[in-house]
PDB file of the backbone (N, CA, C, O) and the ligand in Angstrom, with CONECT records:
HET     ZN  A 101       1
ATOM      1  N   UNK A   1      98.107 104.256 124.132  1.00  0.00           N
ATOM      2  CA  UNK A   1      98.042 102.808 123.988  1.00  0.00           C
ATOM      3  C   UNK A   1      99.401 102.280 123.522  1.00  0.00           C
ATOM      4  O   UNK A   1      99.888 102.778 122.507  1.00  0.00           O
ATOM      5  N   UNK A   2     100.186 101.120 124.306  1.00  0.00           N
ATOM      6  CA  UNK A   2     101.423 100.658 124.000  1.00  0.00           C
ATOM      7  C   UNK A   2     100.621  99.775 122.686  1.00  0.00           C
ATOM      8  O   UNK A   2      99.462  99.362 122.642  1.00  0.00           O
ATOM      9  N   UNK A   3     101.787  99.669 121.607  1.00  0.00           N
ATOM     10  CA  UNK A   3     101.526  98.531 120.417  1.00  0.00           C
ATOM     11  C   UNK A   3     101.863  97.541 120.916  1.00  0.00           C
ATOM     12  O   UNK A   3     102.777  97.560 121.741  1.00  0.00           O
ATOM     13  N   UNK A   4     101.095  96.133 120.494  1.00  0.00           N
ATOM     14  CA  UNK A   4     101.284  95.025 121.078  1.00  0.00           C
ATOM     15  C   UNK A   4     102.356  94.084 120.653  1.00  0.00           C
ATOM     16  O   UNK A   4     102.885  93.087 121.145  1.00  0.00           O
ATOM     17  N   UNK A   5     102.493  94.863 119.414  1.00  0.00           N
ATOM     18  CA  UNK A   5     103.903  94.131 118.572  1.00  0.00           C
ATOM     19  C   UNK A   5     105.140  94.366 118.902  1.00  0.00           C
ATOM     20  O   UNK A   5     105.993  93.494 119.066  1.00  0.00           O
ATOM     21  N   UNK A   6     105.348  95.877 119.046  1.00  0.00           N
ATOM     22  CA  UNK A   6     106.715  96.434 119.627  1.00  0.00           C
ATOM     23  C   UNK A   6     106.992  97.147 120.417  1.00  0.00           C
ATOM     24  O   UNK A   6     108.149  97.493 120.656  1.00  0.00           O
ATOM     25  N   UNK A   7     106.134  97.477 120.922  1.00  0.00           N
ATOM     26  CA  UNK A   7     105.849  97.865 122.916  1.00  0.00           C
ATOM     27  C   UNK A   7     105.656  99.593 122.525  1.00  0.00           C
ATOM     28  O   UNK A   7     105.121 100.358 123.327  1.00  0.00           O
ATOM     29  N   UNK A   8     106.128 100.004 121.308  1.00  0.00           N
ATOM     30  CA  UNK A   8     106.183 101.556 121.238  1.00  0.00           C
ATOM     31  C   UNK A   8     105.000 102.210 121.566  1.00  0.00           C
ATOM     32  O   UNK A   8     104.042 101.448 121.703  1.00  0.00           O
ATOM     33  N   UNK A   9     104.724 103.693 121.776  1.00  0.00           N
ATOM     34  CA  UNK A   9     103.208 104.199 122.088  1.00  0.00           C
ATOM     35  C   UNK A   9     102.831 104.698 120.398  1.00  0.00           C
ATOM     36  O   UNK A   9     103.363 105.122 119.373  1.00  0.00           O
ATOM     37  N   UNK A  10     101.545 104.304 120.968  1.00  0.00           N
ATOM     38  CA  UNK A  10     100.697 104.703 119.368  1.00  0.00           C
ATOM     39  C   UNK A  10     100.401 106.243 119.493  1.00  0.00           C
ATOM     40  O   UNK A  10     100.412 106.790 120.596  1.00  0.00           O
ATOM     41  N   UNK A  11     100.216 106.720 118.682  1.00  0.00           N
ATOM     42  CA  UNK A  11      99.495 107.790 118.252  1.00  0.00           C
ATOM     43  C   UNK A  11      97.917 107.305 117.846  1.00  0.00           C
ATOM     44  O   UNK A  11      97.636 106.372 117.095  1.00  0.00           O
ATOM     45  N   UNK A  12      96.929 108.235 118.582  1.00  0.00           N
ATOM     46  CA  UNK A  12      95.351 108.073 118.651  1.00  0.00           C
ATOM     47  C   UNK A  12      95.501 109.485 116.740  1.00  0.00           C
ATOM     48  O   UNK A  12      96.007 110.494 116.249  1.00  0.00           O
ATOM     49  N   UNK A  13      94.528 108.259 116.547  1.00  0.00           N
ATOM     50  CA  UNK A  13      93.722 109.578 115.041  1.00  0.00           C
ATOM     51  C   UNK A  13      92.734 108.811 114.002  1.00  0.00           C
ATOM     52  O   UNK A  13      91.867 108.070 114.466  1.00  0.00           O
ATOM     53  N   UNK A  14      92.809 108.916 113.166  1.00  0.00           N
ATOM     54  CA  UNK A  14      91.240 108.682 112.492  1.00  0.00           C
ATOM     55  C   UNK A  14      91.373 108.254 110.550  1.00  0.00           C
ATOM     56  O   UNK A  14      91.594 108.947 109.556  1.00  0.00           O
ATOM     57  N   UNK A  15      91.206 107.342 110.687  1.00  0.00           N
ATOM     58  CA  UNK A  15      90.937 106.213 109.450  1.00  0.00           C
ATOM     59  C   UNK A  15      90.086 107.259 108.695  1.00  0.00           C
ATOM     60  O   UNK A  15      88.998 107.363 109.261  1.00  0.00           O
ATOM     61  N   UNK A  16      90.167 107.903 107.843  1.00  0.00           N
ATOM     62  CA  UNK A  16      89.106 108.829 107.038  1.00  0.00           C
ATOM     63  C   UNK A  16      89.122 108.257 105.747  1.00  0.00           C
ATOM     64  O   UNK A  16      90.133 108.150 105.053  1.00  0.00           O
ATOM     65  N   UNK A  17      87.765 107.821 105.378  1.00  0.00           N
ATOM     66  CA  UNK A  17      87.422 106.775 104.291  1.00  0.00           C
ATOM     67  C   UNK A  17      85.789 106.989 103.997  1.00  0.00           C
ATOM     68  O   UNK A  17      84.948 107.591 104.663  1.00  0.00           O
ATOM     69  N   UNK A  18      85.667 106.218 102.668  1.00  0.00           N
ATOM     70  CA  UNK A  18      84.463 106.353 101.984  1.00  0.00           C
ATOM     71  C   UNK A  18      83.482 105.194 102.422  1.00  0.00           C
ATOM     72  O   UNK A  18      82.529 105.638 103.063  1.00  0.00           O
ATOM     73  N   UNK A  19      83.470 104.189 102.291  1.00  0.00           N
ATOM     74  CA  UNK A  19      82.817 102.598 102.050  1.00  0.00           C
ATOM     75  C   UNK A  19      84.134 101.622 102.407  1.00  0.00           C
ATOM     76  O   UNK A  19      85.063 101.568 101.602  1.00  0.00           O
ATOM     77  N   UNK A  20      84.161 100.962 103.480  1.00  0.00           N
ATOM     78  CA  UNK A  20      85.132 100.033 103.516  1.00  0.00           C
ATOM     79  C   UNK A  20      84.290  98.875 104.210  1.00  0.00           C
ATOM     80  O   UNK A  20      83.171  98.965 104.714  1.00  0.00           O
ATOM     81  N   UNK A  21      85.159  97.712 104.098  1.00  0.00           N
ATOM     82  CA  UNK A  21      84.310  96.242 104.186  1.00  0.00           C
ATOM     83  C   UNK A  21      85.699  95.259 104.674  1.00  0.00           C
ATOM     84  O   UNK A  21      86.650  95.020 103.929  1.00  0.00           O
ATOM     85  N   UNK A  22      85.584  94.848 105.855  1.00  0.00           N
ATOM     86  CA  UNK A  22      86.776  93.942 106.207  1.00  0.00           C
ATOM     87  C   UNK A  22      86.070  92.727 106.477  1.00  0.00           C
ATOM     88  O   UNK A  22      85.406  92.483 107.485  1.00  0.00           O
ATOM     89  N   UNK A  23      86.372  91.620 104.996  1.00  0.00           N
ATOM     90  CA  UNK A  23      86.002  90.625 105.367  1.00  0.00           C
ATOM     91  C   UNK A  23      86.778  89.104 104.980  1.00  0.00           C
ATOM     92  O   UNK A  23      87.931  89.255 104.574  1.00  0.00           O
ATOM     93  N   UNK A  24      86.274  87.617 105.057  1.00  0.00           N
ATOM     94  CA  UNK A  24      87.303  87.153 104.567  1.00  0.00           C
ATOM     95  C   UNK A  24      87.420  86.886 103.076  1.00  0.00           C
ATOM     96  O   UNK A  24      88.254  86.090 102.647  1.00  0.00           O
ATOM     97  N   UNK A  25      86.536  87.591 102.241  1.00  0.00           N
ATOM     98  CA  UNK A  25      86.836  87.144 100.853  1.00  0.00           C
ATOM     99  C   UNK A  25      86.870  88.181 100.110  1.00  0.00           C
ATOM    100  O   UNK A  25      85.879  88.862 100.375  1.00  0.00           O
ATOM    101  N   UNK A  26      87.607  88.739  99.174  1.00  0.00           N
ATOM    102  CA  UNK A  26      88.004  89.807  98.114  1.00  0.00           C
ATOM    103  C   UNK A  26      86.664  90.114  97.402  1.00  0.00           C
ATOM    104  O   UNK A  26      85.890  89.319  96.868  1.00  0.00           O
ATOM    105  N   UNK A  27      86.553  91.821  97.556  1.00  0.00           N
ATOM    106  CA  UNK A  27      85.430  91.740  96.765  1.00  0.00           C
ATOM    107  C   UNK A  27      86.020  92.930  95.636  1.00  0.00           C
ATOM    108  O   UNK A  27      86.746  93.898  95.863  1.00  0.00           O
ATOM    109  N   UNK A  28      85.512  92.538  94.552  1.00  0.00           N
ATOM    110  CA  UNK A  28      86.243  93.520  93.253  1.00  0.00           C
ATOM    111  C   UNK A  28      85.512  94.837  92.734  1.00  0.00           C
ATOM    112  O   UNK A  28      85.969  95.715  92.002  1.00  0.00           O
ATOM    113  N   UNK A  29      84.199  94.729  93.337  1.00  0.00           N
ATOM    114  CA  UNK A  29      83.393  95.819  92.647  1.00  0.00           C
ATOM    115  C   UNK A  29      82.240  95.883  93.659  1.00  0.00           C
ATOM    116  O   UNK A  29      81.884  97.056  93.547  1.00  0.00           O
ATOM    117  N   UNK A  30      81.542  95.386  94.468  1.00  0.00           N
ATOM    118  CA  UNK A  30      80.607  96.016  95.514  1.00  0.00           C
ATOM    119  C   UNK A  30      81.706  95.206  97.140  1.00  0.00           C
ATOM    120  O   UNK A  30      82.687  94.477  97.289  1.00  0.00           O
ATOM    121  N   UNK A  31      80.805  95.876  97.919  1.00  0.00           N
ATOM    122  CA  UNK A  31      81.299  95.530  99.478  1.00  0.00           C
ATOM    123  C   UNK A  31      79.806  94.992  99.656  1.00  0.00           C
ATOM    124  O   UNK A  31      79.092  95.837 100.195  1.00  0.00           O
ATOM    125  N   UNK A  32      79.201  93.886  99.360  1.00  0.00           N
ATOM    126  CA  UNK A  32      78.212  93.850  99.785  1.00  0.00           C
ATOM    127  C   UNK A  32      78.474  92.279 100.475  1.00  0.00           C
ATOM    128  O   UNK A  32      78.584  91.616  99.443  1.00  0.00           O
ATOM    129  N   UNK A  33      78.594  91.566 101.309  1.00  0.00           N
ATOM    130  CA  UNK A  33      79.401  90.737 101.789  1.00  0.00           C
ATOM    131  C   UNK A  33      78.312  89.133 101.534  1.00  0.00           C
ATOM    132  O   UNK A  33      77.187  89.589 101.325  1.00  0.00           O
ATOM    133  N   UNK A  34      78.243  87.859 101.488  1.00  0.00           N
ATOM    134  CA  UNK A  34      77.779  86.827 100.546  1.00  0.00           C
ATOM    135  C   UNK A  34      76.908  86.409 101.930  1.00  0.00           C
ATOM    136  O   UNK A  34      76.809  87.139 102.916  1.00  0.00           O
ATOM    137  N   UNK A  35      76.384  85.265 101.805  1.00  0.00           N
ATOM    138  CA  UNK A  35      75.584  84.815 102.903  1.00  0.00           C
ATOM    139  C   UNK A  35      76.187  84.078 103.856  1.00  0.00           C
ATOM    140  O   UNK A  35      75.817  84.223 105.022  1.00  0.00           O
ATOM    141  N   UNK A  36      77.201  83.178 103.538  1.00  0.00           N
ATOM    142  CA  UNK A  36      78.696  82.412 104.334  1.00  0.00           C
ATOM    143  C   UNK A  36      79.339  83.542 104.958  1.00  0.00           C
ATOM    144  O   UNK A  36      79.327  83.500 106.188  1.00  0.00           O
ATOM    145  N   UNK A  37      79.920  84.581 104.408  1.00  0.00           N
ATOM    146  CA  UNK A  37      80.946  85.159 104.260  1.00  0.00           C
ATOM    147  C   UNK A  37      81.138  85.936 105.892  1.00  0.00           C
ATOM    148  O   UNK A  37      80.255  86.706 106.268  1.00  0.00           O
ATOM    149  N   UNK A  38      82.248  85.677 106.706  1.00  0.00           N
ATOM    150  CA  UNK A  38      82.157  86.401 107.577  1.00  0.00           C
ATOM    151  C   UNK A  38      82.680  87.843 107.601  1.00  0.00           C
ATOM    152  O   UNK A  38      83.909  87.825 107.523  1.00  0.00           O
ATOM    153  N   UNK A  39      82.185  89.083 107.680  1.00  0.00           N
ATOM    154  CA  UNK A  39      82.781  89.991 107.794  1.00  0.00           C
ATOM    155  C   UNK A  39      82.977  91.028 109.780  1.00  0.00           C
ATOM    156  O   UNK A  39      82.059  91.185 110.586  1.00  0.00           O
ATOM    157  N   UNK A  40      83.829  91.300 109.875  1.00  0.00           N
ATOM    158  CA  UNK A  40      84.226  92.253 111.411  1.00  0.00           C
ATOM    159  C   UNK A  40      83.679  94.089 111.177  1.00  0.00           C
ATOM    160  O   UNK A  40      83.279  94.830 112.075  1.00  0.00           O
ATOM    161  N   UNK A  41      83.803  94.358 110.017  1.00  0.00           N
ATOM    162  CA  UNK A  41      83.762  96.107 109.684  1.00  0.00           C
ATOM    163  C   UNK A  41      83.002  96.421 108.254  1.00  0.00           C
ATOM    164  O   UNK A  41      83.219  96.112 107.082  1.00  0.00           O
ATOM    165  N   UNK A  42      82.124  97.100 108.863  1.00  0.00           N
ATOM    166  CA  UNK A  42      81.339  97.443 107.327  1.00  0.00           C
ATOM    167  C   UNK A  42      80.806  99.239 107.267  1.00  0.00           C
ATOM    168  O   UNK A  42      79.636  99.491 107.553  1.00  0.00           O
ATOM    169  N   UNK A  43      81.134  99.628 107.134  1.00  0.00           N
ATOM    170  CA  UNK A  43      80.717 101.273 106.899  1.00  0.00           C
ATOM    171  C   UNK A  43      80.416 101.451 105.744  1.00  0.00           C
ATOM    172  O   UNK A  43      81.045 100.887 104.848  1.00  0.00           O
ATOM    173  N   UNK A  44      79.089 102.514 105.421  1.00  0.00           N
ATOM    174  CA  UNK A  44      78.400 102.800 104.389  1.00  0.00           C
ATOM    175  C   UNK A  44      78.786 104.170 103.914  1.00  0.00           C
ATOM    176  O   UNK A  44      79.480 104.765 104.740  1.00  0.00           O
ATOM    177  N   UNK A  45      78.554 104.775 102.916  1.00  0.00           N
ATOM    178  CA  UNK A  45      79.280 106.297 102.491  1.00  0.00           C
ATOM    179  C   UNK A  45      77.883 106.946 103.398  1.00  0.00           C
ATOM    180  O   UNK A  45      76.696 106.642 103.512  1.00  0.00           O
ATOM    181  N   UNK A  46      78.961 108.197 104.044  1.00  0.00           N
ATOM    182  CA  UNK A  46      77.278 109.140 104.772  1.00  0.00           C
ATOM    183  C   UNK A  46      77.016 109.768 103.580  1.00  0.00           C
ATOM    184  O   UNK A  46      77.642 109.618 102.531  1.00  0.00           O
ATOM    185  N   UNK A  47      75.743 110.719 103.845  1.00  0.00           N
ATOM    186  CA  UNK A  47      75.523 111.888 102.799  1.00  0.00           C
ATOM    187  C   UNK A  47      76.438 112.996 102.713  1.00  0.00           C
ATOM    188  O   UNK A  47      76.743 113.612 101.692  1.00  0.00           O
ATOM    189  N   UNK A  48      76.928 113.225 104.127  1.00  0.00           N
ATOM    190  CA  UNK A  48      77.220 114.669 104.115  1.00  0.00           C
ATOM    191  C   UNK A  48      79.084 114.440 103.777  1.00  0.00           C
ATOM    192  O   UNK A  48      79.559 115.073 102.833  1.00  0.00           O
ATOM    193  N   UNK A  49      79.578 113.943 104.228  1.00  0.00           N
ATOM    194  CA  UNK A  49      81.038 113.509 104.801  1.00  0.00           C
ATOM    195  C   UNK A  49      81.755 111.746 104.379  1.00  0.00           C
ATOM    196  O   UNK A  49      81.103 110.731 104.136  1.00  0.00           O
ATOM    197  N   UNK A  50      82.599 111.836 104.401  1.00  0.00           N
ATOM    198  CA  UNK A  50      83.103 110.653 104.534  1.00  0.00           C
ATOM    199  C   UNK A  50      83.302 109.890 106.417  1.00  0.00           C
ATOM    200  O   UNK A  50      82.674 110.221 107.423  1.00  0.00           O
ATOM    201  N   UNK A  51      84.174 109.046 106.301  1.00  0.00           N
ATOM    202  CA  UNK A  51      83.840 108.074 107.980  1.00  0.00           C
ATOM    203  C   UNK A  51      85.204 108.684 108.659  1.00  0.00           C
ATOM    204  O   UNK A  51      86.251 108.904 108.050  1.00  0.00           O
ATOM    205  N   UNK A  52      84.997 108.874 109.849  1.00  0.00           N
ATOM    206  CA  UNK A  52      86.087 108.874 110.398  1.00  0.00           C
ATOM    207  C   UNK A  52      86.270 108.078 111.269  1.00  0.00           C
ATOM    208  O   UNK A  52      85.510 108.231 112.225  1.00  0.00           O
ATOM    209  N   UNK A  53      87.406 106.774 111.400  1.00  0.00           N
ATOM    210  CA  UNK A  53      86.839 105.946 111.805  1.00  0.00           C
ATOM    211  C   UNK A  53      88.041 106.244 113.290  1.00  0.00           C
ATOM    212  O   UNK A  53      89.125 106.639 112.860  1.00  0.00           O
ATOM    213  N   UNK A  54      88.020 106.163 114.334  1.00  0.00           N
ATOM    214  CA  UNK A  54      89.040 106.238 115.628  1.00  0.00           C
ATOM    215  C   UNK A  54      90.159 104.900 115.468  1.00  0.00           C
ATOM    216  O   UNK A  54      89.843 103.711 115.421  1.00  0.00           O
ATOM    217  N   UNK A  55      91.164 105.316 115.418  1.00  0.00           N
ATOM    218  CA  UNK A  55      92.137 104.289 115.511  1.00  0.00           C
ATOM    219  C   UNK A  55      93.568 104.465 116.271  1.00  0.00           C
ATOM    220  O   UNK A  55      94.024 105.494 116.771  1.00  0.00           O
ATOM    221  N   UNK A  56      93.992 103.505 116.229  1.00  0.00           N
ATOM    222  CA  UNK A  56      95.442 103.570 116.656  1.00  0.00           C
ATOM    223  C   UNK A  56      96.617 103.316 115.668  1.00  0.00           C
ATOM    224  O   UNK A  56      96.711 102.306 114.970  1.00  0.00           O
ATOM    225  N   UNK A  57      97.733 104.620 115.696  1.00  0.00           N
ATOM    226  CA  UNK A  57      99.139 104.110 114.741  1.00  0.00           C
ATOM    227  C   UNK A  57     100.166 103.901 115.428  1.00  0.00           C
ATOM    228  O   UNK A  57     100.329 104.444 116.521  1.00  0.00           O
ATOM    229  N   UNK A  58     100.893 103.202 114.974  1.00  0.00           N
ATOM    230  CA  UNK A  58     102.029 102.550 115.285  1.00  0.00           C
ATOM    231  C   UNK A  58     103.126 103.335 114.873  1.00  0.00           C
ATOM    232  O   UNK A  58     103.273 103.119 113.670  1.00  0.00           O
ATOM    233  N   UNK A  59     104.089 104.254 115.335  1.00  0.00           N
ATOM    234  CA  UNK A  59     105.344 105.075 114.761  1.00  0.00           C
ATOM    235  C   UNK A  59     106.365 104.622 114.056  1.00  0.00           C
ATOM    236  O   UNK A  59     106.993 105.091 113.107  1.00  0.00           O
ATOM    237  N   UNK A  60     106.485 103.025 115.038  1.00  0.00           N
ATOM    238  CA  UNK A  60     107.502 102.490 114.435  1.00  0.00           C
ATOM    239  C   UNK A  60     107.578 101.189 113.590  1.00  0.00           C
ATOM    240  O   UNK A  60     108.398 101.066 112.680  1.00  0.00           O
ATOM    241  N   UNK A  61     106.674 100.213 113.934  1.00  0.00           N
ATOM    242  CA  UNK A  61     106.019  99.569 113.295  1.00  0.00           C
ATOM    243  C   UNK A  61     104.720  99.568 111.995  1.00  0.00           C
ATOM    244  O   UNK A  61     104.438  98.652 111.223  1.00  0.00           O
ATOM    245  N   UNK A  62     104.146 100.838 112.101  1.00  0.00           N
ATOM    246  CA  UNK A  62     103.242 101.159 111.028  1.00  0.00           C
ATOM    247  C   UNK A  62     102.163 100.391 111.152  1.00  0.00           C
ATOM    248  O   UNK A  62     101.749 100.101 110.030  1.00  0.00           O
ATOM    249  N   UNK A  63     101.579  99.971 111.921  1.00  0.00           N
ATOM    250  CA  UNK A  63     100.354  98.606 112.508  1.00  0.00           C
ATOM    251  C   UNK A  63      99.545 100.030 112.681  1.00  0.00           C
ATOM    252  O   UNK A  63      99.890 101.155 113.042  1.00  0.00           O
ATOM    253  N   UNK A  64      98.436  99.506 112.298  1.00  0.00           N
ATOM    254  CA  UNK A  64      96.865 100.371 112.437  1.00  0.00           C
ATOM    255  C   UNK A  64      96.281  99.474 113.764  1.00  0.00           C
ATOM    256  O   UNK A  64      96.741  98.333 113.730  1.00  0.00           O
ATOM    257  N   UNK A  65      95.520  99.677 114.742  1.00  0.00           N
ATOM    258  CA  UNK A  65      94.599  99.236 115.250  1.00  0.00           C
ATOM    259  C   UNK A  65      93.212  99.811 115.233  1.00  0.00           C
ATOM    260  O   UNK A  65      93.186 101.040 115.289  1.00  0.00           O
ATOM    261  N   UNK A  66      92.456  99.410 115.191  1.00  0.00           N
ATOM    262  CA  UNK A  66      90.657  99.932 115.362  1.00  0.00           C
ATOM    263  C   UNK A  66      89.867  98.759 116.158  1.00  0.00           C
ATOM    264  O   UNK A  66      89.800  97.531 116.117  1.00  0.00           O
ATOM    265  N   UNK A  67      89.406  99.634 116.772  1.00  0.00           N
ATOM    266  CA  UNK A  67      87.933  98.691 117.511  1.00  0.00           C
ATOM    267  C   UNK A  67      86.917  98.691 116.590  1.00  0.00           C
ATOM    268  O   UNK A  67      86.388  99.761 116.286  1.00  0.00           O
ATOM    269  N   UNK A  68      86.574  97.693 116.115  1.00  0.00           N
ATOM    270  CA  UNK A  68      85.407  97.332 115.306  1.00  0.00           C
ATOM    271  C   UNK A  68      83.997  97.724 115.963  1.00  0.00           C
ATOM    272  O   UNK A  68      83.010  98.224 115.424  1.00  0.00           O
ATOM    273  N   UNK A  69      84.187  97.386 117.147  1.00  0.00           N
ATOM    274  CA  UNK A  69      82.988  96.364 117.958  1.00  0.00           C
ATOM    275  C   UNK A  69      81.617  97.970 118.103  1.00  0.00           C
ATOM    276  O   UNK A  69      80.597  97.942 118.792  1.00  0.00           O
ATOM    277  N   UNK A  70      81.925  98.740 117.534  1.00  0.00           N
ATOM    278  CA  UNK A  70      80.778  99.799 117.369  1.00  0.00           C
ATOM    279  C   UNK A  70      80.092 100.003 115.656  1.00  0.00           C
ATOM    280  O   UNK A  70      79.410 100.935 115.229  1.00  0.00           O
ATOM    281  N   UNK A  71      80.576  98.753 114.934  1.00  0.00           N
ATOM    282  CA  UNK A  71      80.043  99.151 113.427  1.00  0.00           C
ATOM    283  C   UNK A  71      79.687  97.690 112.966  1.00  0.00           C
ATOM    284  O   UNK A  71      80.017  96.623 113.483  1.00  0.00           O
ATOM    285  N   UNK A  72      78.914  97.939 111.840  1.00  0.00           N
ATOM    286  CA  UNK A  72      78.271  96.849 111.357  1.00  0.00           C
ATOM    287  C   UNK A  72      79.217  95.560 111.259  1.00  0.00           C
ATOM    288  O   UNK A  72      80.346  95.581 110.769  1.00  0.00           O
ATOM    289  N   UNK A  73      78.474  94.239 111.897  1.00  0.00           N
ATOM    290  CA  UNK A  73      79.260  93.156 111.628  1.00  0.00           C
ATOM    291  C   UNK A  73      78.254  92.092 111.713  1.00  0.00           C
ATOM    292  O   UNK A  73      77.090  92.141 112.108  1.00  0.00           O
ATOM    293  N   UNK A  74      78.914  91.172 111.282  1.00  0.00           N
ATOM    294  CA  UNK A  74      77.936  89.690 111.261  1.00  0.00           C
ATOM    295  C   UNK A  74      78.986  88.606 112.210  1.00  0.00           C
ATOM    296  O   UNK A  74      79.083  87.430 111.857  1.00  0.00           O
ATOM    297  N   UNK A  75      79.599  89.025 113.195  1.00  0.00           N
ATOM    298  CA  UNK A  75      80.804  87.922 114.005  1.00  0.00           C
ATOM    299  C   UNK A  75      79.664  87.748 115.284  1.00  0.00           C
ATOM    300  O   UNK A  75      78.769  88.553 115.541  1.00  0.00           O
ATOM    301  N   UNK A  76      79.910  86.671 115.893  1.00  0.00           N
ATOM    302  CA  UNK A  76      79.243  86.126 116.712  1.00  0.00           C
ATOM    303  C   UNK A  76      80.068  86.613 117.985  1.00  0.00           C
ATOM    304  O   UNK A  76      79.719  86.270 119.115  1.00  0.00           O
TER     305      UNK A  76
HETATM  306 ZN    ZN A 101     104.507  98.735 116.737  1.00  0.00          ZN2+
END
């Protein structure tokens, strides 16, 4: 995948994480997201493992990309 910022090729690999929550308002102590609140990415801790989530890096720019569009969201 070319980056869209600086044309370089990404490197494919994997976001490895516990509980993460991408939304638009800061949360300080739960990810549990408000009733307004829009969030795109929500992953829960598994039992066994942490998430691995598929993404794209940027070599030269350092830009992450991920497709959301397979994990919990509330976007229309
Ligand atoms: Zn780039």
């Amino acid at each position: 995948m070319e980056c869209p910022f600086c044309k370089a090729e990404m490197i494919k690999g994997y976001l490895q994480c516990g509980t993460a929550l991408w939304s638009t308002k800061k949360h300080k102590v739960s990810i549990f997201p408000g009733k307004n609140e829009q969030y795109a990415f929500r992953v829960k801790l598994p039992m066994v493992s942490g998430n691995y989530i598929e993404s794209d890096c940027c070599p030269k720019c350092k830009r992450l990309i991920i497709d959301t569009s397979a994990y919990e969201n509330n976007l229309e």
